[in-house]
C-alpha positions as CSV (number, residue, x, y, z in Angstrom):
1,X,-29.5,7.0,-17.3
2,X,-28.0,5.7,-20.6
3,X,-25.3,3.3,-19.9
4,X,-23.5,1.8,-23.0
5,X,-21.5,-0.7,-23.7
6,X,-18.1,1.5,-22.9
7,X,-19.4,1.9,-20.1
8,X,-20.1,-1.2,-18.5
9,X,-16.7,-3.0,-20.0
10,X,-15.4,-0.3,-17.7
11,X,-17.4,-1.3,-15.2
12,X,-18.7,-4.6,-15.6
13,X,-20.2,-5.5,-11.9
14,X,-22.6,-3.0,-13.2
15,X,-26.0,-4.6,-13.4
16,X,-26.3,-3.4,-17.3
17,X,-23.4,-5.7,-17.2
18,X,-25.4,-8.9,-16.5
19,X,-27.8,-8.2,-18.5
20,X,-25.9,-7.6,-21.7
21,X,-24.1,-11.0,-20.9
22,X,-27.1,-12.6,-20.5
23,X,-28.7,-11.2,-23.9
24,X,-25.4,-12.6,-25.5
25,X,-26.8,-15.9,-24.6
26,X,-22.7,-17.0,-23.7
27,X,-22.0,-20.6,-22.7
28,X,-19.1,-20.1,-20.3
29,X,-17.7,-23.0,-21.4
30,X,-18.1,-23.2,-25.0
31,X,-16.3,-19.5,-24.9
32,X,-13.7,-20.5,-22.5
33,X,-12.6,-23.0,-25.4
34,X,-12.7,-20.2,-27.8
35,X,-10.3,-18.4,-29.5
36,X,-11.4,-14.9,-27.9
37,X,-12.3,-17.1,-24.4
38,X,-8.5,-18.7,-24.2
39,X,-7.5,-14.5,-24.9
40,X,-10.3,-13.7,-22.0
41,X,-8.3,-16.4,-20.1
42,X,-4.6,-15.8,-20.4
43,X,-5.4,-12.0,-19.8
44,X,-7.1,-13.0,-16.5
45,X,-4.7,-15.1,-15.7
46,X,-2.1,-12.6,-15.9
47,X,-4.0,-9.6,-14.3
48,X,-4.1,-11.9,-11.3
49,X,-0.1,-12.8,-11.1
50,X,0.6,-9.1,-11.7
51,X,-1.7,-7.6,-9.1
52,X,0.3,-10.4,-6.8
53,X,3.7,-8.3,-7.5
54,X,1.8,-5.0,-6.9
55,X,2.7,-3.8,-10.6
56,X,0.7,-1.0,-11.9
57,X,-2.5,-2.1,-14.4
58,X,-3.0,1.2,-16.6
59,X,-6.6,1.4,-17.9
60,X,-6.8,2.0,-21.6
61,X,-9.5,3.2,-24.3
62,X,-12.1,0.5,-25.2
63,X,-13.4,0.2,-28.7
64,X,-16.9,-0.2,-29.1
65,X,-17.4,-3.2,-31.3
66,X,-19.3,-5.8,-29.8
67,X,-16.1,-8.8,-29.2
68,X,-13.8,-6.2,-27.2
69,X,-16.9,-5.2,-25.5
70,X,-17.5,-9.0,-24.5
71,X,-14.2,-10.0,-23.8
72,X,-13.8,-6.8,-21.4
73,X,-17.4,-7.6,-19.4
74,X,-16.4,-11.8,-19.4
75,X,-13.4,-10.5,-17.8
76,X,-15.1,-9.6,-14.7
77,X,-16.7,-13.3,-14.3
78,X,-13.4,-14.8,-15.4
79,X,-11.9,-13.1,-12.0
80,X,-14.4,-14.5,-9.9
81,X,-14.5,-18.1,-11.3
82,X,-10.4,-18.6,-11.2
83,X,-10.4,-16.7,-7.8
84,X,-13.3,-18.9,-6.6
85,X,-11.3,-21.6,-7.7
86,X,-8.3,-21.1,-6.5
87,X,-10.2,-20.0,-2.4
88,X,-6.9,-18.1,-1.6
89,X,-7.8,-14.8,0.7
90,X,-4.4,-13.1,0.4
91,X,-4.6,-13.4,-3.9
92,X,-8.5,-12.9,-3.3
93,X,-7.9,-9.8,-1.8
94,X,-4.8,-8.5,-3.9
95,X,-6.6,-9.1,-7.2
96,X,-9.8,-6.9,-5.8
97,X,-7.6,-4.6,-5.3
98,X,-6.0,-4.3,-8.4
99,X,-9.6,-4.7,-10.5
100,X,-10.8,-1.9,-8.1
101,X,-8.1,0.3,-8.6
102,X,-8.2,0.2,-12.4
103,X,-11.7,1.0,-12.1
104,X,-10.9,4.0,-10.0
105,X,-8.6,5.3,-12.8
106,X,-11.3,4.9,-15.3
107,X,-13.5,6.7,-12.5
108,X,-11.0,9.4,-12.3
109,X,-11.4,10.7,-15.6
110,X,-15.3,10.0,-15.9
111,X,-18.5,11.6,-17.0
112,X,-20.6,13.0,-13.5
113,X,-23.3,11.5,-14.7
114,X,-21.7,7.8,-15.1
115,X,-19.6,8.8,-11.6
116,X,-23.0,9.4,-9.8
117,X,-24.3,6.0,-10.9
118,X,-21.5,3.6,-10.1
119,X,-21.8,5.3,-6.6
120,X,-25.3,4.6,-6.5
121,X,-24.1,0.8,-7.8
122,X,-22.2,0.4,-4.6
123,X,-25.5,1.4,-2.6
124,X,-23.1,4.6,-1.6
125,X,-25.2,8.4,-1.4
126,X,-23.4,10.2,-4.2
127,X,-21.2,12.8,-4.0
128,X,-20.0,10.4,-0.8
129,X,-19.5,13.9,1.3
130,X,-21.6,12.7,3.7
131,X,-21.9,8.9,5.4
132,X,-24.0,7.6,7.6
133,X,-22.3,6.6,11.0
134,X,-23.6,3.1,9.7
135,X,-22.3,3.2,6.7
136,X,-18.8,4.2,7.4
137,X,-18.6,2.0,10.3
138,X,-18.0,-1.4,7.9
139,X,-16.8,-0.2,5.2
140,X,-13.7,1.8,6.5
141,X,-12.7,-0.6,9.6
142,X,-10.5,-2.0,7.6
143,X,-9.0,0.8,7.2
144,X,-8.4,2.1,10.2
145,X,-6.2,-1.3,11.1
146,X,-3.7,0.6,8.5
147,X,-4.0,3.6,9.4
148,X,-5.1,5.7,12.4
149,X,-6.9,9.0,9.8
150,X,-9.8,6.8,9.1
151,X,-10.3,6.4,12.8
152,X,-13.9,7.7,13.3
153,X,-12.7,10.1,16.0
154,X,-10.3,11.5,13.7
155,X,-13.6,12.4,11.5
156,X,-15.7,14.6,11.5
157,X,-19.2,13.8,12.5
158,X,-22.6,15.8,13.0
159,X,-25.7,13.4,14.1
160,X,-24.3,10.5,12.9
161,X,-23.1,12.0,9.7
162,X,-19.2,12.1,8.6
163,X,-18.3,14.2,6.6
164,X,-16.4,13.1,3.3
165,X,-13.6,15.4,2.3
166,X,-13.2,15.2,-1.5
167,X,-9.8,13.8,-1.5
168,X,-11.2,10.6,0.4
169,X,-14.1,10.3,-2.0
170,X,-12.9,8.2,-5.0
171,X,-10.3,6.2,-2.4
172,X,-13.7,4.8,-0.7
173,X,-15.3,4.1,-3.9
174,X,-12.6,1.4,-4.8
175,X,-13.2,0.3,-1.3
176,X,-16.0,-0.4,-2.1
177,X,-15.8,-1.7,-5.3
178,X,-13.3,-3.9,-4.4
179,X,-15.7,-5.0,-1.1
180,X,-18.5,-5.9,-3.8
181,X,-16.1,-7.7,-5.8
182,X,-14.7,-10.2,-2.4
183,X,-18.1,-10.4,-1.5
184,X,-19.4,-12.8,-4.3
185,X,-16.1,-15.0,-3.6
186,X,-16.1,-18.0,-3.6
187,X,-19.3,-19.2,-5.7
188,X,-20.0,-22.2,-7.0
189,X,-18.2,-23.0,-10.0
190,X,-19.1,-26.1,-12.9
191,X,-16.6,-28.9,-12.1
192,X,-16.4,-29.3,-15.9
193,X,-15.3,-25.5,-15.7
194,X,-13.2,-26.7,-12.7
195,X,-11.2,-29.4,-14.6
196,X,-10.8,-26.9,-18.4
197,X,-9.5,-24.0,-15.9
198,X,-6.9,-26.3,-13.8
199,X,-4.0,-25.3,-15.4
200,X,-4.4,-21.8,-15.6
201,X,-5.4,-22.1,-11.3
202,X,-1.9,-24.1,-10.7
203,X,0.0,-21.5,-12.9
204,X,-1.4,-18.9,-10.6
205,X,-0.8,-20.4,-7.3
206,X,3.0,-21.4,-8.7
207,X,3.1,-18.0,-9.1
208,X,2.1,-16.9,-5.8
209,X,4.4,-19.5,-4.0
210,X,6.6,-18.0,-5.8
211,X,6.0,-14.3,-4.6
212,X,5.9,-15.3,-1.1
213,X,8.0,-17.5,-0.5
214,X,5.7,-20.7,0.1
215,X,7.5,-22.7,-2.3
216,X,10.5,-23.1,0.4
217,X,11.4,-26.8,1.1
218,X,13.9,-27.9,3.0
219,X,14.6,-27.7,6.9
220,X,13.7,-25.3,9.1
221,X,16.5,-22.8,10.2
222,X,15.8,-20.5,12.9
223,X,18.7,-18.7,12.1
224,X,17.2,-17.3,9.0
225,X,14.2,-15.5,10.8
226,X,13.3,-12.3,9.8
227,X,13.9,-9.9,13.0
228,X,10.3,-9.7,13.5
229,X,9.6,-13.3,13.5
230,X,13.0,-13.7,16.1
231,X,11.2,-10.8,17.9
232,X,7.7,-12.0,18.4
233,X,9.0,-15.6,19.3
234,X,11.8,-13.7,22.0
235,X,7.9,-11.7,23.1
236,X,6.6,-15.3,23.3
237,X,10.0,-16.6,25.6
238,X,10.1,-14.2,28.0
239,X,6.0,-14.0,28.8
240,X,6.1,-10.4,27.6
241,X,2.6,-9.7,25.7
242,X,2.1,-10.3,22.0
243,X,-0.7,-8.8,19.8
244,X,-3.0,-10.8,17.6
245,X,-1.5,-9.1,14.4
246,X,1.9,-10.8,15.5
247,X,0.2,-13.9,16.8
248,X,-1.4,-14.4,13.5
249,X,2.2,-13.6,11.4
250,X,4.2,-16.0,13.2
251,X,1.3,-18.4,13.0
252,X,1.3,-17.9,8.9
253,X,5.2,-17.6,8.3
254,X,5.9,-21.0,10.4
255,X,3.3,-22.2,8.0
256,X,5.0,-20.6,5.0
257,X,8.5,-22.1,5.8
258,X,6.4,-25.8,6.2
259,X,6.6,-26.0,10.1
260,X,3.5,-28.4,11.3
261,X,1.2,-27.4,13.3
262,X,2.0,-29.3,16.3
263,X,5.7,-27.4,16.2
264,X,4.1,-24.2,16.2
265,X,1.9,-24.9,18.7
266,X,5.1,-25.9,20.8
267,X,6.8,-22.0,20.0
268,X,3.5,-20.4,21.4
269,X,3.2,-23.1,24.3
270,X,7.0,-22.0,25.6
271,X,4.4,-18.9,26.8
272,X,1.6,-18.3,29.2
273,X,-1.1,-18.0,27.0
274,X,-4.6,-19.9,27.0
275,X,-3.4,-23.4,25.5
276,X,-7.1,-24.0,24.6
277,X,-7.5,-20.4,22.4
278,X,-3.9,-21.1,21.1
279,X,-4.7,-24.2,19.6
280,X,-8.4,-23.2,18.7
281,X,-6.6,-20.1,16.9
282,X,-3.5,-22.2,15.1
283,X,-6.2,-24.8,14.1
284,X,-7.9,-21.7,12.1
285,X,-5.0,-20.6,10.9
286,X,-3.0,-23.6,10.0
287,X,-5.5,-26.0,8.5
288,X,-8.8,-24.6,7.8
289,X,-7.6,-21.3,5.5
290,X,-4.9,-20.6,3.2
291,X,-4.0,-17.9,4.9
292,X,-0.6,-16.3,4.1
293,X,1.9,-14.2,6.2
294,X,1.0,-10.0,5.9
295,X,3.9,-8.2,4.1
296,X,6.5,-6.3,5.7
297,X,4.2,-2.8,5.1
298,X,1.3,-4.4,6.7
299,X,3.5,-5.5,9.2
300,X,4.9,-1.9,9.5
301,X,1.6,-0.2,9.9
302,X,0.7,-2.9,12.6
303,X,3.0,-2.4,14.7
304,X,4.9,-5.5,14.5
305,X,8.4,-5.3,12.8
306,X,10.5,-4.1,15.7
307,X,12.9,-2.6,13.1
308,X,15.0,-3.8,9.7
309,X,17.8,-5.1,8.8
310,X,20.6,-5.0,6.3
311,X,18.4,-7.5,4.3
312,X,15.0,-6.3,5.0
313,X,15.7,-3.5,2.8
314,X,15.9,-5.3,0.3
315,X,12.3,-7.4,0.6
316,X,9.1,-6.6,1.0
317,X,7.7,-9.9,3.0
318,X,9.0,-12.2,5.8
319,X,9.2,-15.2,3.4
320,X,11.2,-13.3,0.6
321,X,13.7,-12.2,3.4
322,X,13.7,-16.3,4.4
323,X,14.0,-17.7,1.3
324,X,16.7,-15.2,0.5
325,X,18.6,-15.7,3.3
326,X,19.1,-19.3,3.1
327,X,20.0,-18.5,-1.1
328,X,22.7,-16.1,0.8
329,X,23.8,-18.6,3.3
C-alpha cells in the first residue's frame, strides 16, 4: 500500500507516521523553539481549548511540501506531550475526541484503499460489518453508558459475530481512533520539555477552569445548586438510593465549587451508605484525579438531572449554571 505524506499528516498515528519523523531526524526541542515549532505549538494549544468548548475543527486540504507536511505529523506528538502534561482525563478525553473526529471527516471523503488501511491501523477487520463479540465488547461499553442502541442485545449477533450496519461504521472508527489516541496518555515527557511547554499547559488549564466553572472562589452557597446537585443531595437526606453516576457528580461539582473533602464526606455521611466505600470512593475522586463534574448531556443520558430550570437552559454544565448564578445573585 502506498501511503504518502498527505496521507499520514491526515493521519499521523499511522505508523508511516513515525517513521517519516524519525527519518526527519527532529529534536523535539530544538523544533519546539522554532519558528515553525512555536506555529506547531500555539496551533495545538488552541485545538485543545477549542475542542474544550465543543466548537467544530473543519479538516482542510494539505499541501504536499515537506514543512506543512511536518508541522501536520508533529502535531499529533504535540497533543500527546501537552496532554501528558497537563494529566487532566475530562480535557484528555475531549481533545481525543475532537482529533478523532477531524480524522473521521478526512475519512469521510477518502480513498477505499487508504479507508481499508487506517481500519486495519486500529487492529479493526475492514469494512467493520462484522465484529467479533470480543471485539465489540470494549470498544463500545462506553457507549452504551450514553446510549441504550449500542447495547449488545440491541445488536444483532450470529456466533459471536455483530453485525455492523454501515451507518455505525465510520462512528466506531473515531472510537477507535480516539481510544488509540487516550491510550498512549500520559507518557513520559523531558522535564526540559516540561519547563519550555509550562506556559502553554497553564494557558490551557486557565482555559478549562474557565469552561467549567473551576475557577469559582469564594464561599460555598447551597442556594445556588443546580437542581440536580439539590436533588441527589435531597436522594442522599432522605436514605432514598443514589446511583454511582450521581454519586460521582456531586462528588466532582463539591470539588469544583472548592468544598474539601472532609465536607463532602459529611453530605454523603447524612445517608446510610458504607462509610468505608464512601470515603475509599471520595478519596479517588477528590485527591488522587483531576476528575471534573460530567456536563449537563452526560448527565441527561445518565439518568441523573431530575429536570431543568429557567437557568439550566441556558448552560450546558453544573458549574456554568453555579458560577452564573451567584454572577446573577
Amino acid at each position: 500500500m502506498d501511503v504518502s505524506t498527505v496521507d499520514i499528516a491526515k493521519y499521523p498515528f499511522l505508523p508511516e507516521a513515525a517513521s517519516y519523523v524519525k527519518s526527519q531526524n527532529i529534536n523535539i526541542g530544538e523544533f519546539i523553539e522554532s519558528a515553525s515549532g512555536r506555529v506547531v505549538v500555539m496551533d495545538t494549544r488552541d485545538f485543545i481549548v477549542a475542542s474544550l468548548h465543543q466548537h467544530l475543527i473543519e479538516p482542510h486540504p494539505i499541501e504536499s511540501n515537506d514543512r506543512v507536511i511536518t508541522m501536520h505529523v508533529l502535531k499529533y506528538p504535540m497533543v500527546r506531550i501537552l496532554l501528558s502534561l497537563i494529566n487532566n482525563q475530562y480535557i484528555t478525553t475531549r481533545t481525543c475526541d475532537a482529533y478523532a473526529d477531524l480524522m473521521g471527516k478526512y475519512l469521510a471523503e477518502e480513498r477505499t484503499d487508504m479507508v481499508k488501511h487506517v481500519v486495519r491501523a486500529l487492529q479493526l477487520p475492514y469494512p467493520l460489518a462484522d465484529l467479533p463479540v470480543t471485539t465489540y465488547v470494549p470498544l463500545c461499553v462506553p457507549l452504551a453508558k450514553q446510549h441504550t442502541r449500542w447495547k449488545l442485545v440491541n445488536r444483532s449477533i450470529t456466533k459471536g459475530i455483530v453485525s455492523i450496519p454501515a451507518e455505525d461504521r465510520l462512528f466506531l472508527m473515531k472510537v477507535q481512533i480516539s481510544k488509540q489516541i487516550k491510550s498512549k496518555i500520559p507518557g513520559p515527557v523531558n522535564p526540559y520539555l516540561a519547563e519550555l511547554l509550562k506556559p502553554v499547559t497553564t494557558a490551557i488549564l486557565d482555559a478549562w477552569k474557565e469552561h467549567t466553572g473551576t475557577g469559582i472562589t469564594g464561599p460555598i452557597e447551597p442556594g445556588r445548586y443546580p437542581p440536580c446537585i439539590k436533588h441527589i443531595i435531597a436522594s442522599i437526606n432522605a436514605n432514598a438510593p443514589v446511583s454511582h453516576p450521581a454519586r460521582f457528580t456531586l462528588a466532582t461539582f463539591m470539588k469544583g465549587i472548592g468544598m474539601t473533602d472532609i465536607d463532602v464526606a459529611r453530605i454523603f455521611m447524612q445517608g446510610s451508605g458504607d462509610v468505608a466505600k464512601t470515603q475509599y470512593q471520595l478519596s479517588h475522586i477528590m485527591t488522587e484525579h483531576d476528575y471534573i463534574c460530567p456536563a449537563c448531556a452526560t448527565l441527561l443520558s445518565n439518568g441523573v438531572c431530575p429536570g431543568k430550570d429557567k437557568l439550566c437552559n441556558s448552560v450546558k454544565h453544573p458549574l456554568n449554571y453555579y458560577a452564573r448564578k451567584k454572577r446573577l445573585t
